[in-house]
mmCIF file of the N, C-alpha and C atoms, coordinates in Angstrom:
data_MODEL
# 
_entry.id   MODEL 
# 
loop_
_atom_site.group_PDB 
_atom_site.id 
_atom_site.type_symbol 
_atom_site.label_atom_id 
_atom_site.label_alt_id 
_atom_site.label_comp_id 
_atom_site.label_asym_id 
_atom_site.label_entity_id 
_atom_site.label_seq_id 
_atom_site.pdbx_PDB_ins_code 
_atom_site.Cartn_x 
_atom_site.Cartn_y 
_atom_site.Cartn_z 
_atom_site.occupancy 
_atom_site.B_iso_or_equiv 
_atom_site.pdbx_formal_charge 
_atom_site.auth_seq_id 
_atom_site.auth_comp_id 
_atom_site.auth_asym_id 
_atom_site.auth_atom_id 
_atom_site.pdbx_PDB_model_num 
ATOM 1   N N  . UNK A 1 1  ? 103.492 70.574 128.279 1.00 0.00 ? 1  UNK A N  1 
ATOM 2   C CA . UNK A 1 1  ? 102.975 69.893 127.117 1.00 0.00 ? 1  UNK A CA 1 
ATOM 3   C C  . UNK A 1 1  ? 101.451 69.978 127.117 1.00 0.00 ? 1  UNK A C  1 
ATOM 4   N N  . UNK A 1 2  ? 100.984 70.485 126.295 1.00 0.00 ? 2  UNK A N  1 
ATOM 5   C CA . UNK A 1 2  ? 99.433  70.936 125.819 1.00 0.00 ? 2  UNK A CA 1 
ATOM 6   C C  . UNK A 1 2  ? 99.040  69.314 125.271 1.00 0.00 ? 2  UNK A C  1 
ATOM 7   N N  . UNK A 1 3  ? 97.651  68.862 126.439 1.00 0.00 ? 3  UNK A N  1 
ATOM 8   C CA . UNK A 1 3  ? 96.798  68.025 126.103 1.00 0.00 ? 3  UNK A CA 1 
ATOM 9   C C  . UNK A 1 3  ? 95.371  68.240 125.595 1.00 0.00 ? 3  UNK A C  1 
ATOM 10  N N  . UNK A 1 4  ? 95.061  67.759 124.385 1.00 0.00 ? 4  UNK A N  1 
ATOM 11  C CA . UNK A 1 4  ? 93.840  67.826 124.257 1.00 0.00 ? 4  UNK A CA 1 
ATOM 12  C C  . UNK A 1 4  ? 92.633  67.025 124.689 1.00 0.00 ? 4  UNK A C  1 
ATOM 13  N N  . UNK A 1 5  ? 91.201  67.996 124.681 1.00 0.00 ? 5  UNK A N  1 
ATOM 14  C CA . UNK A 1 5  ? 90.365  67.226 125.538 1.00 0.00 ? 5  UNK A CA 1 
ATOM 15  C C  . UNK A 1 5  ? 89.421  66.898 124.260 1.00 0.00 ? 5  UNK A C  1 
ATOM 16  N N  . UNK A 1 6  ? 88.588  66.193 124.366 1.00 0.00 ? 6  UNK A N  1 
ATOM 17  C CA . UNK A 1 6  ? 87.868  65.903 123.370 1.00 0.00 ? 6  UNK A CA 1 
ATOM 18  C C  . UNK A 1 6  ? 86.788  65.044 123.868 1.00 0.00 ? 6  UNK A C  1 
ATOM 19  N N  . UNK A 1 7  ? 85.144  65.062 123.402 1.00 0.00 ? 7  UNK A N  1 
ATOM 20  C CA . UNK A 1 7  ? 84.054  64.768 123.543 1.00 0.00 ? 7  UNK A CA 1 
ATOM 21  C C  . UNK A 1 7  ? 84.048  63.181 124.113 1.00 0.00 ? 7  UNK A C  1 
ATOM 22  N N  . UNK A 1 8  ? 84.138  62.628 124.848 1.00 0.00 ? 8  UNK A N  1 
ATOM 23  C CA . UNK A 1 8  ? 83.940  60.950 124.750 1.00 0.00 ? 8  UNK A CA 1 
ATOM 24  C C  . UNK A 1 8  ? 82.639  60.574 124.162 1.00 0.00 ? 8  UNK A C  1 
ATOM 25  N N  . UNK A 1 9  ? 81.768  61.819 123.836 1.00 0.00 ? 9  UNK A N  1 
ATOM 26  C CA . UNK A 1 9  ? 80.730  61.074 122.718 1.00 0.00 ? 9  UNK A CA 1 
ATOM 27  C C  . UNK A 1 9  ? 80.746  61.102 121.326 1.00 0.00 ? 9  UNK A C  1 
ATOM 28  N N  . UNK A 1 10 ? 80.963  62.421 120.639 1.00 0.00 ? 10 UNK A N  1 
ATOM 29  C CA . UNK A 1 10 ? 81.454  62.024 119.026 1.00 0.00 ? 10 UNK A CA 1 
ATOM 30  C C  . UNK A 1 10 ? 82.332  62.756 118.852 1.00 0.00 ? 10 UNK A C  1 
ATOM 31  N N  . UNK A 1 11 ? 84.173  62.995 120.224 1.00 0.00 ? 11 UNK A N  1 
ATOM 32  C CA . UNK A 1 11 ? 85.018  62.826 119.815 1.00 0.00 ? 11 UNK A CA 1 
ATOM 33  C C  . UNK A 1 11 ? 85.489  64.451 119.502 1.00 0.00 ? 11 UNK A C  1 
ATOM 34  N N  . UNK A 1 12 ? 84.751  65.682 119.177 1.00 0.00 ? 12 UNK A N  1 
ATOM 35  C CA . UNK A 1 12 ? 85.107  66.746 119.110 1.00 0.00 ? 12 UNK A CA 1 
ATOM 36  C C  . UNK A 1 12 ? 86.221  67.508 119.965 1.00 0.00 ? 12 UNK A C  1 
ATOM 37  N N  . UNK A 1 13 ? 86.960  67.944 119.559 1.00 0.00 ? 13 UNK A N  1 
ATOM 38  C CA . UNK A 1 13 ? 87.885  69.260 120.229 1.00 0.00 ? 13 UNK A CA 1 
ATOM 39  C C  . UNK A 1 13 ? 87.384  69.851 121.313 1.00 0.00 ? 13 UNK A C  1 
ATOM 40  N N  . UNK A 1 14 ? 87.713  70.185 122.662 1.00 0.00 ? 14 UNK A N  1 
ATOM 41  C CA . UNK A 1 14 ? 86.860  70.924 123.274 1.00 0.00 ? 14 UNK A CA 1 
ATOM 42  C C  . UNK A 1 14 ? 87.821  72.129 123.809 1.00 0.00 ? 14 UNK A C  1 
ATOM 43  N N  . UNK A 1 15 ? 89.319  71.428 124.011 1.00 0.00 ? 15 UNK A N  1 
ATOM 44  C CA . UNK A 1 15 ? 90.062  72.252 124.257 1.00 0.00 ? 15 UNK A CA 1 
ATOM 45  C C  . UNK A 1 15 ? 91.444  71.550 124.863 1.00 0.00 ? 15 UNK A C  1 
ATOM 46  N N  . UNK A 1 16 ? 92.512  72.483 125.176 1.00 0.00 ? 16 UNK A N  1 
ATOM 47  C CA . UNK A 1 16 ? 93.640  71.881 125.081 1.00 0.00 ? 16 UNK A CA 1 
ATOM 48  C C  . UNK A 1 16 ? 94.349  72.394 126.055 1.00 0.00 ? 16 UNK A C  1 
ATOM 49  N N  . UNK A 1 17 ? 94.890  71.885 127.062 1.00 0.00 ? 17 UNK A N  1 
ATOM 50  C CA . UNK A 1 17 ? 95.508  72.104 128.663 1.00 0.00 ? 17 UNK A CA 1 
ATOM 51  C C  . UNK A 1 17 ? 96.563  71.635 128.734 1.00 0.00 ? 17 UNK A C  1 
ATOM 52  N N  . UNK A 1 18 ? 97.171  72.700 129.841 1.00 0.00 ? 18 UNK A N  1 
ATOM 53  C CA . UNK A 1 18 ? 98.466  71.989 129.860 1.00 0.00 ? 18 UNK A CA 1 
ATOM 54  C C  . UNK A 1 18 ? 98.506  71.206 131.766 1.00 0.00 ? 18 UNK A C  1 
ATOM 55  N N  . UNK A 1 19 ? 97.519  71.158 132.266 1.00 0.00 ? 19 UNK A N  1 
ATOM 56  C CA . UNK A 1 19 ? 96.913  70.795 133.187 1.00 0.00 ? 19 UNK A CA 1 
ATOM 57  C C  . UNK A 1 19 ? 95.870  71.077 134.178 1.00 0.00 ? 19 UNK A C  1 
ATOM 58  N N  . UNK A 1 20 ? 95.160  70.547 134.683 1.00 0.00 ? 20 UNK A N  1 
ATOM 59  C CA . UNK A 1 20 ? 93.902  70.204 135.438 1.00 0.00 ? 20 UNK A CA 1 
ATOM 60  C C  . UNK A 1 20 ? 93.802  69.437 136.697 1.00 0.00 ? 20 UNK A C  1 
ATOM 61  N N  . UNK A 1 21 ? 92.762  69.750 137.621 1.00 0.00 ? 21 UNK A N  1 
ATOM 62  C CA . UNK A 1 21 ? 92.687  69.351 138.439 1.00 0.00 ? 21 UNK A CA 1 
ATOM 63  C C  . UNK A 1 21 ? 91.609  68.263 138.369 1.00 0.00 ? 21 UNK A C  1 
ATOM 64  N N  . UNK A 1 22 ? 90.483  69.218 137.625 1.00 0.00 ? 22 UNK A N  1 
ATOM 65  C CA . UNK A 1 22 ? 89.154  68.491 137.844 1.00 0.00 ? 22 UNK A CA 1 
ATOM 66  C C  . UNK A 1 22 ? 88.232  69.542 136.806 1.00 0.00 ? 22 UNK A C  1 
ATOM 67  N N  . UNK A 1 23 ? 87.760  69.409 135.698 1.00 0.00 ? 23 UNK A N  1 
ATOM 68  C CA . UNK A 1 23 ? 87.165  70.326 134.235 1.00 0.00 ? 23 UNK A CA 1 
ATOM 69  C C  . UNK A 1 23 ? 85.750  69.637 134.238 1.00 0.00 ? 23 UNK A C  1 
ATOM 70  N N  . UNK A 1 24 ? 84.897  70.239 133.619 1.00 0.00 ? 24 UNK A N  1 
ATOM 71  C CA . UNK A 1 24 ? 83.532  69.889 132.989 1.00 0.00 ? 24 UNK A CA 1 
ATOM 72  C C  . UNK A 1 24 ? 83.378  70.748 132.064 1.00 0.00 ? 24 UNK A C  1 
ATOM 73  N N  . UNK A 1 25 ? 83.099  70.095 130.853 1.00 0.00 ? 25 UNK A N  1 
ATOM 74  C CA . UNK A 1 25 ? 83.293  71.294 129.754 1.00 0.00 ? 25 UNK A CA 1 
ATOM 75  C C  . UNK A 1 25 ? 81.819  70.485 129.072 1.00 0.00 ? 25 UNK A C  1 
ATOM 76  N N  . UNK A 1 26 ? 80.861  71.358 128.618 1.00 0.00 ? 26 UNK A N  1 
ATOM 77  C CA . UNK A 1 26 ? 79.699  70.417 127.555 1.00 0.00 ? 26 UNK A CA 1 
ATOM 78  C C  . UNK A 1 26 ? 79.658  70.630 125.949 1.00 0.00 ? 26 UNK A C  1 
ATOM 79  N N  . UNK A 1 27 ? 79.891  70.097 125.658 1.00 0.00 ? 27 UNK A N  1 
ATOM 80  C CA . UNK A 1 27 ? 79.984  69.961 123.963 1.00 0.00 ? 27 UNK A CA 1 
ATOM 81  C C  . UNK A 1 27 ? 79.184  70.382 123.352 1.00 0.00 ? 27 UNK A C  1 
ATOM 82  N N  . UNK A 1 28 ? 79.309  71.567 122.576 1.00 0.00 ? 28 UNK A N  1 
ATOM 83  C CA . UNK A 1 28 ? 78.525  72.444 121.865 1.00 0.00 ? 28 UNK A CA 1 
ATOM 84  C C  . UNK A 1 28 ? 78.190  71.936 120.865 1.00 0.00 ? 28 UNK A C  1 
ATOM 85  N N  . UNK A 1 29 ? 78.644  70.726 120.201 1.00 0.00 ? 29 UNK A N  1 
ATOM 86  C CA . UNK A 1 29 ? 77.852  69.937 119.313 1.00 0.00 ? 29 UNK A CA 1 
ATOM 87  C C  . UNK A 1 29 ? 76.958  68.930 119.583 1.00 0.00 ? 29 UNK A C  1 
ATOM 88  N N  . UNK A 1 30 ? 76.817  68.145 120.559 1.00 0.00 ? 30 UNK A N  1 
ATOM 89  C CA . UNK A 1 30 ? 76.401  67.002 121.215 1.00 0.00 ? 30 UNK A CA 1 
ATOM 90  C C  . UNK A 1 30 ? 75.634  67.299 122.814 1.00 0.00 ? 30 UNK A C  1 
ATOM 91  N N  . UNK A 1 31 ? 76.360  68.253 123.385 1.00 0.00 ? 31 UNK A N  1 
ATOM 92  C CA . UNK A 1 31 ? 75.738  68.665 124.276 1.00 0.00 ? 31 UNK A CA 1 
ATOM 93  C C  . UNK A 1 31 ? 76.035  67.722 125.395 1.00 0.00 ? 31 UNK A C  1 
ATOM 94  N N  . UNK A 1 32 ? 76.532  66.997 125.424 1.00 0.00 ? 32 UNK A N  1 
ATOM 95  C CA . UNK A 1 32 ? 77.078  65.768 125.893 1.00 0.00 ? 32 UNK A CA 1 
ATOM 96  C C  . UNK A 1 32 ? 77.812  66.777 127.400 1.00 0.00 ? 32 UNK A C  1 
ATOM 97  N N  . UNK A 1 33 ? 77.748  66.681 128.505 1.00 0.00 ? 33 UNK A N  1 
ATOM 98  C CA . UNK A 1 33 ? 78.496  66.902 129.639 1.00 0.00 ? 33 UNK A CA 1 
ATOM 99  C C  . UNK A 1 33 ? 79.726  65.850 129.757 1.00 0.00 ? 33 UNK A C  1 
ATOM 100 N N  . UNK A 1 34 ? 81.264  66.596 129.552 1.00 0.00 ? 34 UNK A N  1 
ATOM 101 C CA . UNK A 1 34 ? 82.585  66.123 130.093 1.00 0.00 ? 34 UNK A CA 1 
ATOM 102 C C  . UNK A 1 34 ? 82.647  66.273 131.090 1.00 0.00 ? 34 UNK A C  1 
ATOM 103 N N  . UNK A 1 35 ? 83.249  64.833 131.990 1.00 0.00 ? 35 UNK A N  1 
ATOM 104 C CA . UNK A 1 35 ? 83.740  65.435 133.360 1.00 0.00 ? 35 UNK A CA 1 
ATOM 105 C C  . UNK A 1 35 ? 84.812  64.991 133.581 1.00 0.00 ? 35 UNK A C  1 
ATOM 106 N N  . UNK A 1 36 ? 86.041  65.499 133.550 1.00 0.00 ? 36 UNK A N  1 
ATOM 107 C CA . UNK A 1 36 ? 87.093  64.357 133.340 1.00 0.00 ? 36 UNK A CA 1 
ATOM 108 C C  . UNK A 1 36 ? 88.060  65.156 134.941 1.00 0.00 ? 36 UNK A C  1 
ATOM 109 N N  . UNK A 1 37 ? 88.870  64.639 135.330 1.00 0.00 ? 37 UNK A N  1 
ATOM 110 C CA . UNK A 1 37 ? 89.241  64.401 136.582 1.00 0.00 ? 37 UNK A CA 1 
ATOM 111 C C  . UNK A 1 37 ? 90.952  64.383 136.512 1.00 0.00 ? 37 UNK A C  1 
ATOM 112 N N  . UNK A 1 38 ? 92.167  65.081 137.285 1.00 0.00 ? 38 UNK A N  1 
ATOM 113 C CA . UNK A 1 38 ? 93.091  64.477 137.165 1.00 0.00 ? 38 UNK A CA 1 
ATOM 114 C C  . UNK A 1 38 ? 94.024  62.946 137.284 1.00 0.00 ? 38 UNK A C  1 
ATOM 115 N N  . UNK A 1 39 ? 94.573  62.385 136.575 1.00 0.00 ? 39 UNK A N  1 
ATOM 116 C CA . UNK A 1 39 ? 94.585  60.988 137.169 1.00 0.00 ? 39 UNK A CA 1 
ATOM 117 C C  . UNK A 1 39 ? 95.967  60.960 138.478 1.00 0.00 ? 39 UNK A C  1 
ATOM 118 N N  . UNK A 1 40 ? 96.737  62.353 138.117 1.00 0.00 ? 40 UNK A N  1 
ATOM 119 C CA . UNK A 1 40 ? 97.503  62.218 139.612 1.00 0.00 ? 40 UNK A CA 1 
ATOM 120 C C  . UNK A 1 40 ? 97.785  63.499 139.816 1.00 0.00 ? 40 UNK A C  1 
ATOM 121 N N  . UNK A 1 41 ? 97.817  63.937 141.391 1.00 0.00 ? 41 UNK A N  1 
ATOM 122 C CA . UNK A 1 41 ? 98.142  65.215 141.958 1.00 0.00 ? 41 UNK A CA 1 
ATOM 123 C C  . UNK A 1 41 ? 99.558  65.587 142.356 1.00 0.00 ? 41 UNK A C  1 
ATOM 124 N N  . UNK A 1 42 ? 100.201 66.465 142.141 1.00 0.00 ? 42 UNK A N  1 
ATOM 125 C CA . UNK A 1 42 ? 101.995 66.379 142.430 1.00 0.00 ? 42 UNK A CA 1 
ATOM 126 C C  . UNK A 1 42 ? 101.631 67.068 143.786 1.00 0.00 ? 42 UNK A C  1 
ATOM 127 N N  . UNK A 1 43 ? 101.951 66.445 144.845 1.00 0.00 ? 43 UNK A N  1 
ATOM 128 C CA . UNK A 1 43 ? 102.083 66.309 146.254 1.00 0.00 ? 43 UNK A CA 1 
ATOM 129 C C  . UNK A 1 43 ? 103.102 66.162 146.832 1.00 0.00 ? 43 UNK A C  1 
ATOM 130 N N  . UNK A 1 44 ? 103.965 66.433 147.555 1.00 0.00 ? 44 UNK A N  1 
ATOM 131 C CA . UNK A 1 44 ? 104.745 66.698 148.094 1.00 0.00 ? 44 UNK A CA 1 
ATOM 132 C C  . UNK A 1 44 ? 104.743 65.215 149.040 1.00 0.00 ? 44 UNK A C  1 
ATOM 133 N N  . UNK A 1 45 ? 105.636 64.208 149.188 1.00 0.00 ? 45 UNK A N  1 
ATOM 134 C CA . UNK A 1 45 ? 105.871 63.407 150.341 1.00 0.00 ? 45 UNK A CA 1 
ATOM 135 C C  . UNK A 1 45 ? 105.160 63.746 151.411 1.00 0.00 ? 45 UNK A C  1 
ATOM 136 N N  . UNK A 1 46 ? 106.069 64.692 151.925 1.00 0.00 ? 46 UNK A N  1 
ATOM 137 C CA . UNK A 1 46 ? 105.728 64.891 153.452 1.00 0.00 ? 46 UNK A CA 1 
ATOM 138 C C  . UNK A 1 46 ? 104.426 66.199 153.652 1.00 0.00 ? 46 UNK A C  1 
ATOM 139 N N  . UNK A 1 47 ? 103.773 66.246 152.459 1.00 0.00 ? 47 UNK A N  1 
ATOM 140 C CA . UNK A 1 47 ? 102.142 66.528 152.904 1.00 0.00 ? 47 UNK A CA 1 
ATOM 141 C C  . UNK A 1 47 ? 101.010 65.609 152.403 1.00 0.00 ? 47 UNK A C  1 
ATOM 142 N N  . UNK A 1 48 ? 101.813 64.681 151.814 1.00 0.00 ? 48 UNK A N  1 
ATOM 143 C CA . UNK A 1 48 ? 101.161 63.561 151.439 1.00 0.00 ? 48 UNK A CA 1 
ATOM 144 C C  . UNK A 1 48 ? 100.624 62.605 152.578 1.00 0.00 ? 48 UNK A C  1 
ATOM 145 N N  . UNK A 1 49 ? 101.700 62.704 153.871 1.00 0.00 ? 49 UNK A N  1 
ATOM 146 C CA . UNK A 1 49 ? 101.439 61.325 154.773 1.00 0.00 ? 49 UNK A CA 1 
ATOM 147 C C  . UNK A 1 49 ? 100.174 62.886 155.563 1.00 0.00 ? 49 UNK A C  1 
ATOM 148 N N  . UNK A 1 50 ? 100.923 63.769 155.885 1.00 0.00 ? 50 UNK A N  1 
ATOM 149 C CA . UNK A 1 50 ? 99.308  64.343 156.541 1.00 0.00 ? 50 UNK A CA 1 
ATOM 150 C C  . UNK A 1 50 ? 97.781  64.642 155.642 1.00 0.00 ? 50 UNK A C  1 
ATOM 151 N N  . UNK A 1 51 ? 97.957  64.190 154.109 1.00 0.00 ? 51 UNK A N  1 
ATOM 152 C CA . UNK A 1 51 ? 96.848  64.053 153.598 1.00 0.00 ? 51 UNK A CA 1 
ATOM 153 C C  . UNK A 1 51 ? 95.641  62.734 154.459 1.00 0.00 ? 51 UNK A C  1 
ATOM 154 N N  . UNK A 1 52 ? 96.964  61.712 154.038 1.00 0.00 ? 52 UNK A N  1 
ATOM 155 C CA . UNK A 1 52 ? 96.763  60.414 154.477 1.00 0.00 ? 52 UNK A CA 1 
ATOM 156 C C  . UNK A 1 52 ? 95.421  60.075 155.669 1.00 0.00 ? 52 UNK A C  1 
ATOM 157 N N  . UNK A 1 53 ? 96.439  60.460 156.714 1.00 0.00 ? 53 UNK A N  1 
ATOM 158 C CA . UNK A 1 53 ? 96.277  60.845 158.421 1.00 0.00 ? 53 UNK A CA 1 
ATOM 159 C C  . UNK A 1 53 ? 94.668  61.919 158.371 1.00 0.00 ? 53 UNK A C  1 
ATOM 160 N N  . UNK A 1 54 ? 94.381  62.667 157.665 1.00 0.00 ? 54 UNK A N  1 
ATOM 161 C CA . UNK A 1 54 ? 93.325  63.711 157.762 1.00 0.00 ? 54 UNK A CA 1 
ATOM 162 C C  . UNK A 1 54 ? 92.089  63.197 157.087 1.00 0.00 ? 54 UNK A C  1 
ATOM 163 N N  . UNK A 1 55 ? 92.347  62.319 156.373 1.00 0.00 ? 55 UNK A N  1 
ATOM 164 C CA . UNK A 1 55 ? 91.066  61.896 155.692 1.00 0.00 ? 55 UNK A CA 1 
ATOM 165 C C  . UNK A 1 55 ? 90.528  60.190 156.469 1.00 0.00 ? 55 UNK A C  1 
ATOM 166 N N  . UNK A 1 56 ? 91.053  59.846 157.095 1.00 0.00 ? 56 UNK A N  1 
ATOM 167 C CA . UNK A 1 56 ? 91.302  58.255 157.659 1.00 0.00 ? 56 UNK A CA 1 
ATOM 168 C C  . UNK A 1 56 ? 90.003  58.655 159.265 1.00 0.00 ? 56 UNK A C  1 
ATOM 169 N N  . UNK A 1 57 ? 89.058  59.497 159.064 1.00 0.00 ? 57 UNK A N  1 
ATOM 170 C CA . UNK A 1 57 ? 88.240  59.348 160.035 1.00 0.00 ? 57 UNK A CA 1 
ATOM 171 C C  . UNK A 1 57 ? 87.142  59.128 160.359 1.00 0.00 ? 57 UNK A C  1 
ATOM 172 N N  . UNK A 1 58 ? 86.968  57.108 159.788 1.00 0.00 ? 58 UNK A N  1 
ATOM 173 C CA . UNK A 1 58 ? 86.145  56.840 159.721 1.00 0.00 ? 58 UNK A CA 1 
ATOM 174 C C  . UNK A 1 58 ? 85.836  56.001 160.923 1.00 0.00 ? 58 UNK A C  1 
ATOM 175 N N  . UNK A 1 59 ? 84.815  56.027 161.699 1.00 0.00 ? 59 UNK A N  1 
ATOM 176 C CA . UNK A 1 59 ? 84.375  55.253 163.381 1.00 0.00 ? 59 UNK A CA 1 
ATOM 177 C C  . UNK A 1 59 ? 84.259  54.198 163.215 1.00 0.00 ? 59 UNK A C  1 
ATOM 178 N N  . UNK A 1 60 ? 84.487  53.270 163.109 1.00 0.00 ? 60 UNK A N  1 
ATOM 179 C CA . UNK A 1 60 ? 84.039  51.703 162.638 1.00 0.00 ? 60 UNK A CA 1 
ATOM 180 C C  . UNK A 1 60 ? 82.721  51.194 163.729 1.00 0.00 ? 60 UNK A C  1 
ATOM 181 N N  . UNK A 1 61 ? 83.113  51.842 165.234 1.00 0.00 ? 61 UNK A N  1 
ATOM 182 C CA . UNK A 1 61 ? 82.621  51.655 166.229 1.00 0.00 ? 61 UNK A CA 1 
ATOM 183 C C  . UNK A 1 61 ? 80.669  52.012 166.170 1.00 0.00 ? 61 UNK A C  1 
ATOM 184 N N  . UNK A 1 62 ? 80.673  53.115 165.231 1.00 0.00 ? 62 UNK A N  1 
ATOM 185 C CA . UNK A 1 62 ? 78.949  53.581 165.388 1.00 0.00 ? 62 UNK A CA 1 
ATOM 186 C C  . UNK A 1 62 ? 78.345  52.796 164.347 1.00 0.00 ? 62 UNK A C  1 
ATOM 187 N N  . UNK A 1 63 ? 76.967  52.743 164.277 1.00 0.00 ? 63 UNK A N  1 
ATOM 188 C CA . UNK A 1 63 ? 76.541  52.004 163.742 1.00 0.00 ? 63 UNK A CA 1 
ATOM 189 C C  . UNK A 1 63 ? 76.273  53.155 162.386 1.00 0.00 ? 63 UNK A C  1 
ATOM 190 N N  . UNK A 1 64 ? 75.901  52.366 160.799 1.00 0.00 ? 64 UNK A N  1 
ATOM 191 C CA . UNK A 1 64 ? 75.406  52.996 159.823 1.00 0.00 ? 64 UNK A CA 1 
ATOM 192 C C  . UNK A 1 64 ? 76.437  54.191 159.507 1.00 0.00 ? 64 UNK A C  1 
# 
């Protein structure tokens, strides 16, 4: 299903996807920079929990 994207400043067409990860498109009328973002990734369960696990390495222990 084809979504359209359109200016969040005065609303123009910019273009129409049938999905995205992560786009920046700038509006040739407004000039306005889009940055729009997926709101969910189709991930698999079980590479989901080693997403999880791989990003979780933060030291609490050091300072700053």
């Amino acid at each position: 299903m084809m979504q359209e994207i359109r200016c969040g400043q005065c609303g123009r067409k910019l273009a129409a996807v049938s999905g995205f990860i992560e786009l920046q498109i700038k509006c040739p009328r407004c000039r306005t920079l889009n940055h729009l973002k997926a709101e969910s990734l189709l991930i698999s369960p079980s590479s989901a929990q080693g997403l999880q696990e791989a990003t979780c390495t933060l030291n609490r222990s050091s300072p700053g």
